[in-house]
Structure formats: C-alpha cells, structure tokens
MIFI-219676 format. One record per residue (C-alpha): chain; x, y, z. Coordinates in steps of 0.001 Angstrom, whole numbers, plus 500000, padded with zeros to 6 digits. Each point is the difference from the previous one (the first is absolute). Example, Ala and Ser with C-alpha at 12.3 -4.5 7.8 and 13.67 -1.06 7.14 Angstrom:
2
R   mol       xx       yy       zz
R     A   512300   495500   507800
R     A   501370   503440   499340
This chain:
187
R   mol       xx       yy       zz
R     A   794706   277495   897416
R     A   499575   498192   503338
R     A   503774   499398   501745
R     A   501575   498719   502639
R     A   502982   501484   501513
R     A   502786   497676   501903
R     A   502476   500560   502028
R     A   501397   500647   503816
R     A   499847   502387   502279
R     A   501819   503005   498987
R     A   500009   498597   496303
R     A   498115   503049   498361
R     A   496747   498264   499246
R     A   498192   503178   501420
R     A   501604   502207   498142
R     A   499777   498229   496494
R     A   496290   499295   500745
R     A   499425   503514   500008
R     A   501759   500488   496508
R     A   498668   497302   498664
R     A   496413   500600   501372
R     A   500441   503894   498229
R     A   501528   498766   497054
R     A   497147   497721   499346
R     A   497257   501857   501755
R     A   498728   497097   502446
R     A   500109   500054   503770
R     A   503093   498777   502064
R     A   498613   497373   502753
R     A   501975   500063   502718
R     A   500024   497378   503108
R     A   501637   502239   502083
R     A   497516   502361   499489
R     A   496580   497816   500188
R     A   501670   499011   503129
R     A   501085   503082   501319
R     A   496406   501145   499542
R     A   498124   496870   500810
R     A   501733   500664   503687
R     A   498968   503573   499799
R     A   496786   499456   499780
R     A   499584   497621   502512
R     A   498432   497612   497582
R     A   499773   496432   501177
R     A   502279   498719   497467
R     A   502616   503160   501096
R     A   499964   498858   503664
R     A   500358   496330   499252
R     A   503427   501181   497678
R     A   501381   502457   502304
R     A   502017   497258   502065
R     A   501594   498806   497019
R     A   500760   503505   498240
R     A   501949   500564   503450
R     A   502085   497524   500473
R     A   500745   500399   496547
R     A   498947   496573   499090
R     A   497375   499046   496782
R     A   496391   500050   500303
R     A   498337   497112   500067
R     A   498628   498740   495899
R     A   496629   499571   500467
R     A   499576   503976   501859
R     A   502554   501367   496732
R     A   497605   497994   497971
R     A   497132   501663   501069
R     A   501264   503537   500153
R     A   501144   499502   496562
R     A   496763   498765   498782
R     A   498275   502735   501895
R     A   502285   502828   498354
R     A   500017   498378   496184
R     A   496109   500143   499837
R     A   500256   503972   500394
R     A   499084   501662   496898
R     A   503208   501760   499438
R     A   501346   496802   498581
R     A   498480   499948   496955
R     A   502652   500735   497801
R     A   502948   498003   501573
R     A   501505   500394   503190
R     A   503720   499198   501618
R     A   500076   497954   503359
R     A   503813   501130   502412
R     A   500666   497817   502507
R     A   497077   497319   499190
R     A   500304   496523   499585
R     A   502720   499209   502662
R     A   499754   496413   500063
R     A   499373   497076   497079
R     A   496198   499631   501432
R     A   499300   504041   499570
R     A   501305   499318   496849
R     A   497461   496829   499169
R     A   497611   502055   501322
R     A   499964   503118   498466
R     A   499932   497839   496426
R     A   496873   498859   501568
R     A   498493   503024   500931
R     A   500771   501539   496576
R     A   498512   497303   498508
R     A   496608   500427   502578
R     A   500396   503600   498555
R     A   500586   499181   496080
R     A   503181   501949   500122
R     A   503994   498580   499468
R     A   503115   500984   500911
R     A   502052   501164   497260
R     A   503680   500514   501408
R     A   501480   498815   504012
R     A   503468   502501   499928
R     A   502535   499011   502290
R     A   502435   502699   501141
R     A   503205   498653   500581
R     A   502266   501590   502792
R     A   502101   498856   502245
R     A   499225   499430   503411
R     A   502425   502952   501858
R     A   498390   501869   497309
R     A   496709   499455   501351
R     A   500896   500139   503482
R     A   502383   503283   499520
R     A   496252   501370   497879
R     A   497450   498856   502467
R     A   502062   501795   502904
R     A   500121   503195   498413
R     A   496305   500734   499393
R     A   498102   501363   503161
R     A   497408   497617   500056
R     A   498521   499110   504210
R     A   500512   496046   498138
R     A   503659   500611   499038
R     A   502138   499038   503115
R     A   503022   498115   499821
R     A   498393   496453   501584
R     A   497219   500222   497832
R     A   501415   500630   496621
R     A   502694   497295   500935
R     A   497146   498240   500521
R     A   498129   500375   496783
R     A   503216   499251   498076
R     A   500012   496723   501436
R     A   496109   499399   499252
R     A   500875   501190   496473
R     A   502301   497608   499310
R     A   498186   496967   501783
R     A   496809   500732   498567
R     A   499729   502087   497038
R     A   502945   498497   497623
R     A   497131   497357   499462
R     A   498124   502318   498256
R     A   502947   500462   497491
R     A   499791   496429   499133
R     A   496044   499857   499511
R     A   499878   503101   497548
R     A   502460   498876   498489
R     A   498677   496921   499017
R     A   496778   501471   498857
R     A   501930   501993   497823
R     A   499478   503488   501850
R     A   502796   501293   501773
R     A   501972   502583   499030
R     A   504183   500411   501661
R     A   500993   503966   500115
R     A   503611   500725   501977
R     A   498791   502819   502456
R     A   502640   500854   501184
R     A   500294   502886   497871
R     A   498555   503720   499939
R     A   496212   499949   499665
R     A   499949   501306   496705
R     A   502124   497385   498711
R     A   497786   497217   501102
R     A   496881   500952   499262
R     A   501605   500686   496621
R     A   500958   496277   499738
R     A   496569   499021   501586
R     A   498055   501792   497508
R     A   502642   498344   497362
R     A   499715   496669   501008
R     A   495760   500551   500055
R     A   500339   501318   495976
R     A   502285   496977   499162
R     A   497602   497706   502003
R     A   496976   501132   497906
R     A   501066   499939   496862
R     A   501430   496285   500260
C-alpha cells in the first residue's frame, strides 16, 4: 500500500500515518522529520532547508524532490510506504508520479483530511514542537491553502484522492480511512 496523507497543519496527518503505517505494516515518511534530521545532521541539503523550516515557509520543490527520492530508494520501502506532509505543491505532486514511475512503483490512494482551519490552528498550537509558534503556524495555514488545495484537484482527477472529515477522534477517522480504502478496492 503506498499513501499519501493530506492535510494542514494541526490536521492529524501525523497521527493517522502512524495508524495507518501499523495497521498496514509499512513505514510512515514524514517531511517534518527528513527535515528535522536533514538539519541535524548538518547535511548539505539540511543547511540549504533550515531558512525555510524557520520562517515557517515551504521548501523549495526541487530540494523536497530530492530528499524524497533519496529516502524512497531505502530498502524499508519494499512493501508500501505512507508519505505525511509530502507533496505540498501541484509540481511535488507531478513529480513524485515521476519518480514512482523512475522507481516502477504507483500511488494507490492521496487522503485528504478535512478540518477546519481554527481547528488546525487551535491543534498545531497545542503540540510542543520548537516549529509550532503562533507566526509560523499562521503562516503555514496560509501556504496550505495557497498552495496545497491544488493538489486536491490533481488527485482527484487521476482518480486517487480520498476526502475523510478529521475533525473527529482519531479512532473514528482512521476507522473511516481504512473504510473508504476497503470500499476503494473492491470497486
């Protein structure tokens, strides 16, 4: 099963990647994390991203395109995988298709968790991340809904996307997630 998990800040992609990546035994992929780490380690790619990750603003395609391509050629992807918080823009989009093509693999599902944006806001303020202050997650509300509603549109055309209300309790929507996935399937 390889899945992509939508949504803004504060929407609960993190936490229904995790369920989803135990319920079907494949990795979670997290941007927030490559990048956290990529930083870390004082990798070339981490200290060209660092600017961006602070002022809260997106990282530029073509070095989310390469740390993706870097971190879906690890063996532990075998099986499937789920990508949180990656594509963010209609190009990351075009381009992962690409690069799963380069890779013979295919997405199966895009899932787009629905919340509303105080919701995300209200979410994003109460976790304890160093990222999490109120400028920047204002911030990356805004970028969410200038740049990643495009991404609705595309995997929706192609057929792929998937529309879950989270704004519920966790087990509730990854019961509908894992619903909608059965229903998708079998049709």
């Amino acid at each position: 099963m390889k899945l992509v998990i939508l949504g803004g800040s504060g929407s609960g992609k993190s936490t229904q990647a995790q369920r989803l990546g135990r319920h079907f035994d494949i990795p979670q992929i997290s941007t927030g994390e490559i990048l956290r780490e990529a930083i870390a380690n004082y990798s070339e790619l981490g200290r060209h991203t660092q600017p961006y990750v602070a002022r809260g603003e997106l990282v530029p395609d073509e070095m989310m395109i390469e740390l993706m391509r870097l971190r879906l050629t690890k063996p532990d992807v075998g099986y499937g995988w789920i990508l949180e918080g990656y594509p963010r823009t209609a190009f990351q989009s075009e381009e992962l298709d690409f690069l799963l093509d380069a890779l013979g693999q295919k997405l199966d599902w895009a899932i787009y968790l629905q919340v509303p944006q105080a919701v995300m806001v209200s979410r994003s303020l109460g976790r304890s991340l160093p990222d999490d202050q109120p400028e920047i997650v204002q911030r990356r509300v805004e970028l969410f809904y200038d740049r990643t509603i495009p991404i609705l549109e595309y995997y929706d055309r192609r057929r792929r996307l998937l529309t879950i209300n989270g704004d519920l309790p966790p087990d509730m929507v990854e019961q509908n997630i894992l619903n909608l996935l059965l229903s998708a399937e079998c049709c």
